[in-house]
TORTOR-159844 format. One record per atom (N, C-alpha, C): residue in one letter; y, z, x. Coordinates in steps of 0.001 Angstrom, whole numbers, plus 500000, padded with zeros to 6 digits. Atoms other than C-alpha are relative to their C-alpha. Example, Ala and Ser with C-alpha at 12.3 -4.5 7.8 and 13.67 -1.06 7.14 Angstrom:
2
a498810500000500890a495500507800512300a501200500000500900s498810499940499180s498940507140513670s501090500730499230
//
This chain:
535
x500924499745498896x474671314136534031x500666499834501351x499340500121498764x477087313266536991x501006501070499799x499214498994500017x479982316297537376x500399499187501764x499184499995498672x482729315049540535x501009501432499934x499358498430500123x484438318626541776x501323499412501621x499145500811498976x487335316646544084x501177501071500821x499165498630499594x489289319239546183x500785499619500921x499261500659499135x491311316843547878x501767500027499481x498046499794500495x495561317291547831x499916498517499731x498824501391499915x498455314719547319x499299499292501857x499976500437499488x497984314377550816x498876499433500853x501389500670499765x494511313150550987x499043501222500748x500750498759499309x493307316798552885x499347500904499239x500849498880501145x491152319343551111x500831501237499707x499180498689500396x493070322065549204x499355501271500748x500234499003499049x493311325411551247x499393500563498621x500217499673500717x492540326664547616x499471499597498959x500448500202501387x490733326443544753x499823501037498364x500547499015501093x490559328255541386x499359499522498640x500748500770501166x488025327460538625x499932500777498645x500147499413500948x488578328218535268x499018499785498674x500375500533501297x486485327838531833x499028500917499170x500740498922500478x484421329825529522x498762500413500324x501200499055499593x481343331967529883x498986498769499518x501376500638499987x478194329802530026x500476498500500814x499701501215499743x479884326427531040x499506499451500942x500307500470498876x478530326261534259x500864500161500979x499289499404498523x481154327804536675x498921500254501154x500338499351498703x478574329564539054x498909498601500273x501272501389499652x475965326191538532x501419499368500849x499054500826499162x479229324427540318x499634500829501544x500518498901498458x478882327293543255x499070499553500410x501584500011499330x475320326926543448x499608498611500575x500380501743499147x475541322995544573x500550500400501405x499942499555498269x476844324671548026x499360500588500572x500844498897499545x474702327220548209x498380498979500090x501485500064500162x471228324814547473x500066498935501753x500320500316498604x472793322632550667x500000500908501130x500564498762499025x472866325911552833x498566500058499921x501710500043500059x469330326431551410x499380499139500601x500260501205499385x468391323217552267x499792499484501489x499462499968498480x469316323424556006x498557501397500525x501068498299499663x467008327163555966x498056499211499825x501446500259500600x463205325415554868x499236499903501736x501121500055499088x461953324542558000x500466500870501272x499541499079498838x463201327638560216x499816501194499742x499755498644500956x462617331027559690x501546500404500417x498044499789499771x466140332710559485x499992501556499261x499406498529500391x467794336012558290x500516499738498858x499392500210501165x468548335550554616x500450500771499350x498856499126500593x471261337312553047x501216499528499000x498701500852501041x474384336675551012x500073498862499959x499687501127499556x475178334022552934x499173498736499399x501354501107500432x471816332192551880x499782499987498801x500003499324501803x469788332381549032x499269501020499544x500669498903500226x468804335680549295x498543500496499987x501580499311499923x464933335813549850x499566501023501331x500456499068498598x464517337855553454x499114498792500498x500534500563499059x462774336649556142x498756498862499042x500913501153500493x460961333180555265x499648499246501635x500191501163499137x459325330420557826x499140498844499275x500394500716501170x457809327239556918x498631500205499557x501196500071500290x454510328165556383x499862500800498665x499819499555500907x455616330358553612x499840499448498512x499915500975501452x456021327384550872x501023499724499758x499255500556500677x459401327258550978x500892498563500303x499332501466499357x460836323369550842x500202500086499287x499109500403501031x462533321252549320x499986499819498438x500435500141501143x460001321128546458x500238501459499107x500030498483500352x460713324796545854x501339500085499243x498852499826500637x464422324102545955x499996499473498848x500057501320500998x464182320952543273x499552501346498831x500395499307501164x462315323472541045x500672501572499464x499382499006500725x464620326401541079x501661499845499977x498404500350499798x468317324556541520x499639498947498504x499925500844500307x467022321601539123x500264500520497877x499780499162501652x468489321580535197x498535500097499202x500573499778500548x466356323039532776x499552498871498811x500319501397500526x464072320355531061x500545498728500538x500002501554499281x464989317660533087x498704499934501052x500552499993499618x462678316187535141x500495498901501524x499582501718500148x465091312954536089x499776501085501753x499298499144498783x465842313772540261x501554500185499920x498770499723499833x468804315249541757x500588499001501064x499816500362498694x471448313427543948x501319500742500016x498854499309499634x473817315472545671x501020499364500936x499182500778498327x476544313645548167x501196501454499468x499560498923499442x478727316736550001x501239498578500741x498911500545499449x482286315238551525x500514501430501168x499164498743499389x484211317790554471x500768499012501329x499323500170499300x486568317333556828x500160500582501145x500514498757498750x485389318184560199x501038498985501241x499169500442498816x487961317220563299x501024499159499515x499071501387500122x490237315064561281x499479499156499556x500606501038500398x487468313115560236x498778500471498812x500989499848500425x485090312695557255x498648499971500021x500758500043500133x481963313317557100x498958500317498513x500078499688501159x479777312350554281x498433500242499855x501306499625500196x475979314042553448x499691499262498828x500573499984501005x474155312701550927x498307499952500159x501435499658500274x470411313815549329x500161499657498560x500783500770501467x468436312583546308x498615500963499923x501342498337500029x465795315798545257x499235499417498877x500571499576501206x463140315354543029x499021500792499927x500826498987499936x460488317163542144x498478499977500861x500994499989498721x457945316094544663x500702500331501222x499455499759499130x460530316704547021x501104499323500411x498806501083500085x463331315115548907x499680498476500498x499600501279500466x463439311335548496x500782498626500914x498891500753499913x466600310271549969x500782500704500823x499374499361499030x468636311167553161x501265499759501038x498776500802499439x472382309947554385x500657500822500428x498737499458499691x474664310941556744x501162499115500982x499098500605499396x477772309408557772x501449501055500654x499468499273499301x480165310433560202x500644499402501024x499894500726499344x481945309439563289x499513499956501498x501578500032498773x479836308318566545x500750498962500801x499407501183499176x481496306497569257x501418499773500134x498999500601500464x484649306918567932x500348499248498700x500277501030501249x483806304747564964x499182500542498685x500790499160501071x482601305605561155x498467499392500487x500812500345499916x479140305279561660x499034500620498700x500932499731500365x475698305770559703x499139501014501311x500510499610498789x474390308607561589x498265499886500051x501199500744500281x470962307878560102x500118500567498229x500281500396501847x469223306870556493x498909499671500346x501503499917499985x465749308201555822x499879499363498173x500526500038501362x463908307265552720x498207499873499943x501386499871499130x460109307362552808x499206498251500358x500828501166499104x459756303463553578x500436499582501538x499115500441498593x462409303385556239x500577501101500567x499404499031499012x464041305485559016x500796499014500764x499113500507499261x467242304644560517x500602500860501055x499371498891499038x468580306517563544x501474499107500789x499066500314499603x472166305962565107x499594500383501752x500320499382498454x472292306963568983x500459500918499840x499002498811500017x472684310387568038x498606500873501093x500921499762499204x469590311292570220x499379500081500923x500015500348499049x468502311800573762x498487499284499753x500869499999500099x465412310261574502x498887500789500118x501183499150500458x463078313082574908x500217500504498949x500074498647501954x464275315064571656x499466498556499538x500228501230501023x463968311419569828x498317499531500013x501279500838499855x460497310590571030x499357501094498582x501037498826501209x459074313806568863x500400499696498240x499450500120501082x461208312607565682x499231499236499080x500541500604501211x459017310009564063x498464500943499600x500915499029500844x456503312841563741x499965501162499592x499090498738501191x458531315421562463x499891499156499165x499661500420501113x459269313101560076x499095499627499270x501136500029501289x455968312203558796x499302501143499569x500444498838500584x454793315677559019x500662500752498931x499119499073501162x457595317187556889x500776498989498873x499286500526501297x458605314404554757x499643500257498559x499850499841501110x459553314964551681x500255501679499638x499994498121500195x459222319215552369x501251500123500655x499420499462499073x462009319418554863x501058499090500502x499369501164499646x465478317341555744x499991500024501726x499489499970498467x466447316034558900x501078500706500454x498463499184499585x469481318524558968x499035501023500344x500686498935500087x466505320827558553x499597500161500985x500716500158498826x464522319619561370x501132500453501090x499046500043498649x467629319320563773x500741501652500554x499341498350499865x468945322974562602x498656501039500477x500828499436499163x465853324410563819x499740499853501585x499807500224498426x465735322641567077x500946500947500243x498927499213499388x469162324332567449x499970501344499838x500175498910499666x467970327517567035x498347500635501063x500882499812498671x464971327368569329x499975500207501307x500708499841498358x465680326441572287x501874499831500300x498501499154499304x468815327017574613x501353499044499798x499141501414500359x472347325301573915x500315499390500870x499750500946498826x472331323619577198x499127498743499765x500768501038500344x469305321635576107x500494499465498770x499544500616501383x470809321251572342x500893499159500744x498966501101499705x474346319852574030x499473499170500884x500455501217499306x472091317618576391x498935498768499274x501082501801500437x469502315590573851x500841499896498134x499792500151501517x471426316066570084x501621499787500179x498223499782500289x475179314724569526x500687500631499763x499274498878500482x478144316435569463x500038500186498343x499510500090501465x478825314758566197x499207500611498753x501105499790500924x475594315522564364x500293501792500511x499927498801499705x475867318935565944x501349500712499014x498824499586500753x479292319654564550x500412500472498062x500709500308501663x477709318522560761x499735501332499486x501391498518499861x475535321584561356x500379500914499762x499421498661499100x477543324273562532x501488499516498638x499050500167501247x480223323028559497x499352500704498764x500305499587500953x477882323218556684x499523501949500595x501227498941499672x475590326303558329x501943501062499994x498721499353500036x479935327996558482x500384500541498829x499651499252501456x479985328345554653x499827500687499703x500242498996500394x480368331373553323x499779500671498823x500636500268501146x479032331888549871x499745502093499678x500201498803500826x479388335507547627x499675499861498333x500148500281501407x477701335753544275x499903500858499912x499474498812500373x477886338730542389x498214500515500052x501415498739499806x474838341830542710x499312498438500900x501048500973499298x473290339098545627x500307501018501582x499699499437498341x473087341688548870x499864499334500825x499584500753498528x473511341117551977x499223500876501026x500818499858498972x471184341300554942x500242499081501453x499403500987498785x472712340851558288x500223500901500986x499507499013498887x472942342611561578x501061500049500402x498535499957499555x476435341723561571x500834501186499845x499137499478500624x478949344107560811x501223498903499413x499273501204500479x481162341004560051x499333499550498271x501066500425501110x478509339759557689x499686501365499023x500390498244501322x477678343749556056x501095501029500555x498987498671499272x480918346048556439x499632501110499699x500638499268500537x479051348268554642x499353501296500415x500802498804499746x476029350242556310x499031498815500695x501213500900499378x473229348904558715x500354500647501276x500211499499498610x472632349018562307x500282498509500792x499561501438499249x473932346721565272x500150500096501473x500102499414498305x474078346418569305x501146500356500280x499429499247499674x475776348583571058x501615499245500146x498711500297498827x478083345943572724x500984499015498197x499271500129500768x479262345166569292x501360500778499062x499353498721500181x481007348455568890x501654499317499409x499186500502500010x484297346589569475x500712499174498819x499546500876501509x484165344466566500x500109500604499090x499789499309501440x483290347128563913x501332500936500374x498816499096500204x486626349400565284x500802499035500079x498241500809500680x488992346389564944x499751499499498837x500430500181501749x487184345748561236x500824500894499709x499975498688500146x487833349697560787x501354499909499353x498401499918499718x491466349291562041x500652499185498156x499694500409501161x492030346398559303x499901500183498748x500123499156500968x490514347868556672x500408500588499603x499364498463499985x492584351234557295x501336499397499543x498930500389499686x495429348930557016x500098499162498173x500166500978501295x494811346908553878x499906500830498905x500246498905500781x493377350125552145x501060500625499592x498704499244499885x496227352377552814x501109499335499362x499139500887500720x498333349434551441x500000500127498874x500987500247501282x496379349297548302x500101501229499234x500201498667500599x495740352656547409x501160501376500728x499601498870499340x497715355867547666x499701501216500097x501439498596499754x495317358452547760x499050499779501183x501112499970498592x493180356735550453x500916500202501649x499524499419498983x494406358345553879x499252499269501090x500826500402498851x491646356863556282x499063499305499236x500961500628500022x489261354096556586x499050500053501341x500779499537498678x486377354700559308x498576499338499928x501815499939500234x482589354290560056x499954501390500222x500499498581499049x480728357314560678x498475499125500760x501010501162499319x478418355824563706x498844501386500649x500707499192499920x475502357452564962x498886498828501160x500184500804499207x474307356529568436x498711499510500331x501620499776499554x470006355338569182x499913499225501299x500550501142498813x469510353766572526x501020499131500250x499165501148500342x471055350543572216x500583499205498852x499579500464501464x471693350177568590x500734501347499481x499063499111500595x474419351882566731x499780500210498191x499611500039501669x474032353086562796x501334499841499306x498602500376500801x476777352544560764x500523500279498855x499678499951501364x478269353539557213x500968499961500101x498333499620500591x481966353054555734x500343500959499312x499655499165500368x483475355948555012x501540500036499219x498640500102500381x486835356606552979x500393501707499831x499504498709500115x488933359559553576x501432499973499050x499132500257501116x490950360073550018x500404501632499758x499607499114499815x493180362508549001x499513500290498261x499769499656501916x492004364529545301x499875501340500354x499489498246500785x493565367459543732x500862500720501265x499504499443498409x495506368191547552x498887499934500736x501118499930498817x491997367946549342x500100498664500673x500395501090499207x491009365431551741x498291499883499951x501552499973500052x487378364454551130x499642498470500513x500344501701499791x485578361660552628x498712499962498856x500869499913501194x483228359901550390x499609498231500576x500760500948499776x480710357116551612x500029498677499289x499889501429500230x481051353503550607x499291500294498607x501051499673500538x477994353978548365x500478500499498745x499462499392501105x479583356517546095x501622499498499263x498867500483500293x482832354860545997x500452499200498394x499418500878501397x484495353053542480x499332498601500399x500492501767499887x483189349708541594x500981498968500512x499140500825499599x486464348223542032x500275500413501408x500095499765498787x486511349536545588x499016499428500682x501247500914499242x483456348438546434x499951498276500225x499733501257499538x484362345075545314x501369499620500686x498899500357499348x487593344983547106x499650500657501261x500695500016498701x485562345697549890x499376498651500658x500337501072499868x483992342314549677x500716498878499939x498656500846500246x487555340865548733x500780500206501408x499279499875498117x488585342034552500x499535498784500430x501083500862499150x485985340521553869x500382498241500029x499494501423499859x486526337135552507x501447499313499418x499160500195499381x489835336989552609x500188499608501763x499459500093498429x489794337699556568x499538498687500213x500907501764499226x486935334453556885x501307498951499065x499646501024500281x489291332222554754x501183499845500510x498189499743499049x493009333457556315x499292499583501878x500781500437498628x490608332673559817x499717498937500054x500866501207499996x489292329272559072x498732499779499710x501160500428500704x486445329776557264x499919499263498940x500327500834501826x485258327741553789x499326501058499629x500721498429500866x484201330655551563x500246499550498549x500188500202501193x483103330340548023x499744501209499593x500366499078500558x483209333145545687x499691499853498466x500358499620501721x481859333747542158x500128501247499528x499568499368500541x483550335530540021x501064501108500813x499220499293499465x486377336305542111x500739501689499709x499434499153500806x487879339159539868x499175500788499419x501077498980501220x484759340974537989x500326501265501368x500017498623499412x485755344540538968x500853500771500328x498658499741499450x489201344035540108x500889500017499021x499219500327501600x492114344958537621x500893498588500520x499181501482499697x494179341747537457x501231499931500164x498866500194498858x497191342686538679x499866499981501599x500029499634498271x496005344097542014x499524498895500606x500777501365499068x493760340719542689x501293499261499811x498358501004499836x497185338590541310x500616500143501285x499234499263498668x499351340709543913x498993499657501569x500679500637498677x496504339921546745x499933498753500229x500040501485500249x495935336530545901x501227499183500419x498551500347499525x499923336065546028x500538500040501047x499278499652498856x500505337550549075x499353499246500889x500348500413498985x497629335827550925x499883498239499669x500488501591500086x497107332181549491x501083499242500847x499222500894499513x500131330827551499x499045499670501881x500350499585498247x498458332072555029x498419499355500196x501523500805500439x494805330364553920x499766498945501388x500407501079499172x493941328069557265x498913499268499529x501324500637500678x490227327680555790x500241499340498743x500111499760501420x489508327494552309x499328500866499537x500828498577500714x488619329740549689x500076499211498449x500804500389501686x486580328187546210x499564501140499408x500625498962500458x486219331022543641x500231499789498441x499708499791501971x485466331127539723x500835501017500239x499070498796501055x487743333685537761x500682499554498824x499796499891501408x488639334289534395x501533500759499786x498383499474500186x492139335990535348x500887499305499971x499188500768500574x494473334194533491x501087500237501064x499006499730499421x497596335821535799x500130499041501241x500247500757499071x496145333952539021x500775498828500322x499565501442499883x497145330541537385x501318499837499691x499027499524500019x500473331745537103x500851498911500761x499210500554498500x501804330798540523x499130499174501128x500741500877499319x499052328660541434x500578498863499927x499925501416499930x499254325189542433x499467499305499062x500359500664500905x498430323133539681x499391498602500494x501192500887499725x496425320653541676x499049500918500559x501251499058499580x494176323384542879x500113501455498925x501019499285500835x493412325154539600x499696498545499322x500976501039500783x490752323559537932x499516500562498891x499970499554501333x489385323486534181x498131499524499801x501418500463499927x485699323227534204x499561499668497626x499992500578501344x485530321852530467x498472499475499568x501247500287500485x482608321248528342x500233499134498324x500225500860500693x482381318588525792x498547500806498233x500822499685501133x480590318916521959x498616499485500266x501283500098499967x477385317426523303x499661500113501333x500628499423499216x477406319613526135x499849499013501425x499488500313498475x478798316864528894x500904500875500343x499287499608499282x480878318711531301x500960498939501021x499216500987499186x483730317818533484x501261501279500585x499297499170498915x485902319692536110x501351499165500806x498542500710499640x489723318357536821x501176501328500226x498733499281499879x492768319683538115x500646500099499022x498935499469501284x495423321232535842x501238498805500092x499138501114499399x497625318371537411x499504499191499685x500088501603500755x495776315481536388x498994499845498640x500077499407501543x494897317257532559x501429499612499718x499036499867500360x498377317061532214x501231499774500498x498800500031499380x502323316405533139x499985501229500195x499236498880499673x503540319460535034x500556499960500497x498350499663498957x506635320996536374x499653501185500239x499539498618499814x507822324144537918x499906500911498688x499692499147501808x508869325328534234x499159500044499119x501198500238500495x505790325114532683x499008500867500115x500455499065499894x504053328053531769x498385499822499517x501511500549500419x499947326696532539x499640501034499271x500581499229500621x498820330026531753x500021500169498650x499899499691501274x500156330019527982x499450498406500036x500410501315500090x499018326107527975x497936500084499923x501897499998499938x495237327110529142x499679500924498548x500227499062500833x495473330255526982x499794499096498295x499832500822501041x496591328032523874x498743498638499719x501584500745499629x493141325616524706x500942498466500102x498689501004499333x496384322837525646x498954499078501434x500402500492498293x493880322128529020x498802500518499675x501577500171500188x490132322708527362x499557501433500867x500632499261498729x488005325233529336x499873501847499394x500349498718500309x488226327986526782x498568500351498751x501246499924500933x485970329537524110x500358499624498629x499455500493500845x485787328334520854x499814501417498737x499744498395500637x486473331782518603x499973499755498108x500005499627501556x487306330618514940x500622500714499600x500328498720500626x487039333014512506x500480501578500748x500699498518498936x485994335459515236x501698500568500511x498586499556499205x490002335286516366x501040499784498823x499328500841500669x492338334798513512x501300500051500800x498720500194499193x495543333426514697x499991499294500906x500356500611498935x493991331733517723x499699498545499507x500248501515500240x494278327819517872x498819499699499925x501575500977499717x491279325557517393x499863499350500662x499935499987498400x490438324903521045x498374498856500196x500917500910499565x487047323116521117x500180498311499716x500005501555499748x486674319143521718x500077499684498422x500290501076501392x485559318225517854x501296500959499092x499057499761500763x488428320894516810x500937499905500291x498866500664499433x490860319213518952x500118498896498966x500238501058500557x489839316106517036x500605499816498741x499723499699501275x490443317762513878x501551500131500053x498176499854499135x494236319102515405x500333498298499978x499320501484499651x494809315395515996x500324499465498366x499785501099501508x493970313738512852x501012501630498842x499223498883500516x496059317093511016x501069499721500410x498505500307500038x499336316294512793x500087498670500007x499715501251500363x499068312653512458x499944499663498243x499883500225501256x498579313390508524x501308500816499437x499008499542500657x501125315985507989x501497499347500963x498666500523499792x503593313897510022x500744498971499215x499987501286501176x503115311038507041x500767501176498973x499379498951501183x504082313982504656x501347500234500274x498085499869499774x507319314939506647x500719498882499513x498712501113499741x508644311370506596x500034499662498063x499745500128501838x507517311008502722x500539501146499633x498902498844500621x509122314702501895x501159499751499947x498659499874499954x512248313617503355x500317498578499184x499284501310500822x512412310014501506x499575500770498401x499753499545501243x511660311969498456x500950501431499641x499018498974499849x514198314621499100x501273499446499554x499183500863500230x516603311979499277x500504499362498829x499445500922501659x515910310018496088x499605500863498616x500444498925501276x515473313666494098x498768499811499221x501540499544500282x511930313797493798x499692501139500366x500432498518499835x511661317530493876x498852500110499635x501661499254499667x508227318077492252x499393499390501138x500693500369498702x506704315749494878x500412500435501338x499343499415498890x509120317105497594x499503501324500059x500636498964500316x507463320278496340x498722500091500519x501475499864499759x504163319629496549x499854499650501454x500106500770498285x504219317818500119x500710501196500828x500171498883498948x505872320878501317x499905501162499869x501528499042499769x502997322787500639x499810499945500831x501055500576498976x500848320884502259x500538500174501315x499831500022498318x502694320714505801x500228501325500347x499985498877499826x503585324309505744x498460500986499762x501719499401499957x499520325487504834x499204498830501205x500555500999499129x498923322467507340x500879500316501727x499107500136499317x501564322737510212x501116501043499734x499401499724500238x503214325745509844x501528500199500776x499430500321498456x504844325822513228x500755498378500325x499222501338499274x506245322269513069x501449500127500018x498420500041500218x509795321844514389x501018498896499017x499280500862500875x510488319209512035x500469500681498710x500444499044501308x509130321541508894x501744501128500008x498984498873499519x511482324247510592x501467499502499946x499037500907500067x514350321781510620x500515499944498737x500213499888501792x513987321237507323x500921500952499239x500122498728500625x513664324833506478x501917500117499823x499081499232500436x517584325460507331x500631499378499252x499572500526501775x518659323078504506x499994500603498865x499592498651501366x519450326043501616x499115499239498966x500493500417500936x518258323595499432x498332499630499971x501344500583499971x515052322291500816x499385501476500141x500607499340499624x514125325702501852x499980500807498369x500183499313501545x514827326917497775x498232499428499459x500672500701500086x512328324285497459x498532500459500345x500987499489499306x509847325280499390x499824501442499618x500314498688500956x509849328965498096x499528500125498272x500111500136501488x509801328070494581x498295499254499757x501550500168499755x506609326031495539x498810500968500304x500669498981499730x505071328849496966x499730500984499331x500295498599500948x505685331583494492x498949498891498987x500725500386501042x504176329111491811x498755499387500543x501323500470500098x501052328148493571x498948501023500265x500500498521499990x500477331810493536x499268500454498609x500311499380501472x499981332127489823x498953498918499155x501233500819501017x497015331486487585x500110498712500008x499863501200500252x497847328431486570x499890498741500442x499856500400499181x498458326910489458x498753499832501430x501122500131498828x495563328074491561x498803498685500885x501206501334499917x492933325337491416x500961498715500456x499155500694499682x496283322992491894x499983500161501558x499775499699498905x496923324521495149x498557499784501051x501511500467499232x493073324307496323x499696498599500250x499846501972499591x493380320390495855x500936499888500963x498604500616499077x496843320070497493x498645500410501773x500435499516498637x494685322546500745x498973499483500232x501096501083500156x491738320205500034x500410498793500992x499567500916499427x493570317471501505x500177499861501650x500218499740498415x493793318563505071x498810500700499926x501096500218499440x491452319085507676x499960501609500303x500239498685499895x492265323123508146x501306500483499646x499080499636500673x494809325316506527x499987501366501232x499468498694499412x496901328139508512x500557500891499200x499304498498500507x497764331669507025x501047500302500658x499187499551498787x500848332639508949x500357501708499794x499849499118500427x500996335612507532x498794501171500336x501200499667499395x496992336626508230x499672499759500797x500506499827498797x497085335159511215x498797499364500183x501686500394500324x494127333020510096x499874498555500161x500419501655500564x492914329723510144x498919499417499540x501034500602500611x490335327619507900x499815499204499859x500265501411500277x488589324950508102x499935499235498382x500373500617500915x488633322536504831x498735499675499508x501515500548500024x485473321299503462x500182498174500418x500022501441499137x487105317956504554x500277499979501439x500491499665498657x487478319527507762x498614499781501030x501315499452499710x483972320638508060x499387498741499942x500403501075500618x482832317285506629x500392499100501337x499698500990498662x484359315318509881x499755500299501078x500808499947498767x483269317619512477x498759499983500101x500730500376499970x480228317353511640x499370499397498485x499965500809501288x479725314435508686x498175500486499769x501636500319500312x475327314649508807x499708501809499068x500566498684501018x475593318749507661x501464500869500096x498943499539499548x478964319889507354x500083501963499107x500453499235500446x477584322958505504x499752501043501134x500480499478498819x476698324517509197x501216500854500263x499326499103499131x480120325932509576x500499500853498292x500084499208501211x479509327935506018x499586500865500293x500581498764499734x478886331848506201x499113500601498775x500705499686500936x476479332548503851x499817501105499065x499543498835500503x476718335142501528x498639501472500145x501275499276499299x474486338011503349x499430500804498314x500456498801500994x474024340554499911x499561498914499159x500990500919500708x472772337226497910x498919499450500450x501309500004499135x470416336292500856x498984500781499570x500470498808500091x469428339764500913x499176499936498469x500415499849501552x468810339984497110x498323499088500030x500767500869499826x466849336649497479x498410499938501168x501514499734499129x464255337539500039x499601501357499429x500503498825500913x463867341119498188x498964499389499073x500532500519501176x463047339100495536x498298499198500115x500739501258499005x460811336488497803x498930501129500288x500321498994499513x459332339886499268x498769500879499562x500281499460500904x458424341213496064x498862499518499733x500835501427500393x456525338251494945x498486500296500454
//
């Protein structure tokens, strides 16, 4: 029930980067969405322009319904009821600042922020609904109105909420004269995050915010032709068929329309062809501009599912060229193995999930010793660092990667390493049938061991070992050979490429029904409910 997501270097500063890896359901984008519910969070008592950036509903204010009780009930896990507490860490001027909230389902609860005030760490205040603490972050006229904000909206609405509305009301001469810089700075940090989830549009009069298509004032002209410019520049890089990147603008009064256009070259023509109609992977490497430019600028940008769309060289090759130049940060799931290549191995992460469905999220650096020489990607791939799927059957050839078939991997080379050391003391004192039989077992157990392999170029031990093999091939022998593979916890094919669990396997990952990882025989089912059917 607790998950820490720590994005702090060696040198105590927040990684310019992050990359999150682990399988499909685990909870990658639920990690995202704890940034996105404190953006939300900040939006309840203001109306605002909701778009990507947010959480996507359009125009809201508070009379609408939406608070904190709204958030609690569509951020909060399924069947729980317990509350949430969220504490947020960032690094604003050199200095930390730390948020924390406590959500439940009547609302919020619990309200901390620390920061520095005076020069000094301070408590900038700590609500809870018996007490209210305020720091001197307040002039006295804004402060006089505060203890009845706070009884009117407690529990619907935070005090980041309250304060981020003031600051969009009324003029910033009055904000920088009754509300602290420091608390101000809080604001204008979190309210900076930039947050993409996949099919979540975007609604924004920006052209910054929608490169897309929309409408915007005139005197913004300026910004969408040095977008244009970069675009034309990044594109043209990218592709060699695309010739031009443009808007086509279209002038009303004081507002300008807008669409992205691409002028590409097919069959010798030149055709332009509207954003709209464009390739999927264009479209999303339209949104891969974008936040690139905010994180190479100094933005914090979170993406989900960095890669759905993009082939995985061309995002590798972008990724490579820009992660050194990163001022901001940039947090994004992906599933492209190539990424973690030439990543930093304290900023990829392994979002891991446990057999009873705890989770846990660590660097690839403190999963494991690494070096330079150390190829993570065949390490993650190999389930060496957790975070993949667990396949079976479904993959033959593919290791046994989940937590309880790690377990099984363990107790398997701690049994066939007892076998090596007894093969070789019975090698020694010419015990061939038993030297026989034992290397069965580590070769249907361990076929891959370098000891086994060691072994192998001994003429004699390796006669040995063949002569075992042809004869546990034949009649006679069969039911022999099913005891010896009885004895371990899963047997490898190297030949099929296969691997199988034992029934003393099956029996330890799960002792209460170890029958569960049995495939049932469908045409005797079948028969049997015919039969049932009949009746």
């Amino acid at each position: 029930k607790q998950l820490t997501f720590d994005l702090t270097s060696t040198k105590g500063e927040p990684s310019h980067y992050a990359l999150v890896y682990g399988e499909n359901g685990s909870g990658k984008t639920n990690l995202m969405l704890t940034s996105r519910f404190l953006r939300a969070s900040l939006d309840t008592y203001t109306s605002s322009w909701i778009g990507e950036n947010h959480i996507g509903r359009g125009l809201m204010d508070v009379s609408d319904g939406y608070t904190m009780k709204t958030l609690f009930s569509e951020y909060s896990r399924i069947g729980c009821s317990d509350p949430m507490i969220l504490e947020y860490t960032f690094l604003i001027n050199g200095k930390d600042a730390t948020y924390r909230m406590k959500v439940a389902k009547e609302g919020l609860e619990e309200e901390e922020l620390i920061y520095i005030l005076n020069g000094r760490r301070s408590t900038l205040f700590s609500i809870s609904k018996d007490s209210t603490r305020f720091a001197d972050i307040f002039a006295a006229e804004f402060k006089k109105d505060m203890p009845l904000r706070r009884r009117q909206s407690w529990g619907l609405h935070s005090m980041l909420s309250i304060v981020y509305h003031a600051c969009r009301s009324f003029s910033p001469e009055y904000i920088g004269e009754n509300v602290s810089k420091e608390l101000s700075d809080v604001i204008r940090e979190i309210m900076g995050i930039k947050m993409y989830f996949t099919n979540n549009p975007i609604l924004s009069p920006n052209p910054i915010d929608n490169p897309k298509s929309g409408q915007m004032p005139i005197e913004m002209e300026p910004i969408m032709d040095a977008l244009a410019k970069a675009m034309r520049d990044f594109f043209c890089g990218l592709y060699s068929d695309i010739v031009d990147v443009r808007y086509l603008k279209q002038r009303k009064q004081r507002v300008i329309d807008y669409e992205l256009m691409f002028d590409k070259r097919v069959e010798g023509e030149t055709i332009t062809i509207p954003y709209y109609k464009e390739s999927t992977g264009t479209q999303k490497l339209v949104d891969e501009f974008m936040q690139i430019m905010a994180c190479v600028h100094g933005d914090t940008v979170l993406v989900d599912e960095m890669d759905s769309g993009i082939h995985d060289i061309l995002m590798n090759g972008i990724f490579d060229h820009i992660k050194e130049s990163i001022r901001g940060q940039l947090i994004a799931t992906t599933h492209n193995t190539m990424l973690m290549h030439n990543s930093d191995p304290r900023s990829t992460f392994i979002l891991d999930v446990d057999g009873e469905g705890y989770r846990a999220v660590k660097s690839v650096k403190s999963i494991t010793t690494t070096q330079k020489c150390n190829n993570n990607t065949k390490r993650y791939l190999e389930g060496d660092l957790g975070g993949v799927p667990i396949l079976g059957h479904l993959a033959p050839g593919l290791p046994l990667t989940g937590p309880y078939q790690q377990e099984d991997a363990r107790r398997q080379e701690k049994a066939v390493s007892g076998k090596l050391e007894e093969a070789k003391k019975a090698i020694a004192a010419g015990e061939e049938e038993h030297a026989r039989r034992l290397l069965y077992q580590i070769y249907h157990g361990m076929p891959k061991s370098k000891e086994l392999l060691a072994m192998l170029e001994d003429p004699a031990v390796r006669r040995l070992h063949e002569s075992v093999e042809s004869m546990m091939l034949t009649d006679m022998h069969k039911e022999e050979a099913r005891e010896l593979r009885e004895e371990l916890f899963f047997t490898v094919d190297e030949k099929m490429r296969d691997a199988s669990l034992t029934d003393r396997g099956c029996a330890e990952l799960n002792p209460a029904d170890p029958e569960m990882f049995v495939v049932p025989d469908i045409v005797t089912a079948m028969r049997s409910e015919e039969r049932r059917v009949g009746k």
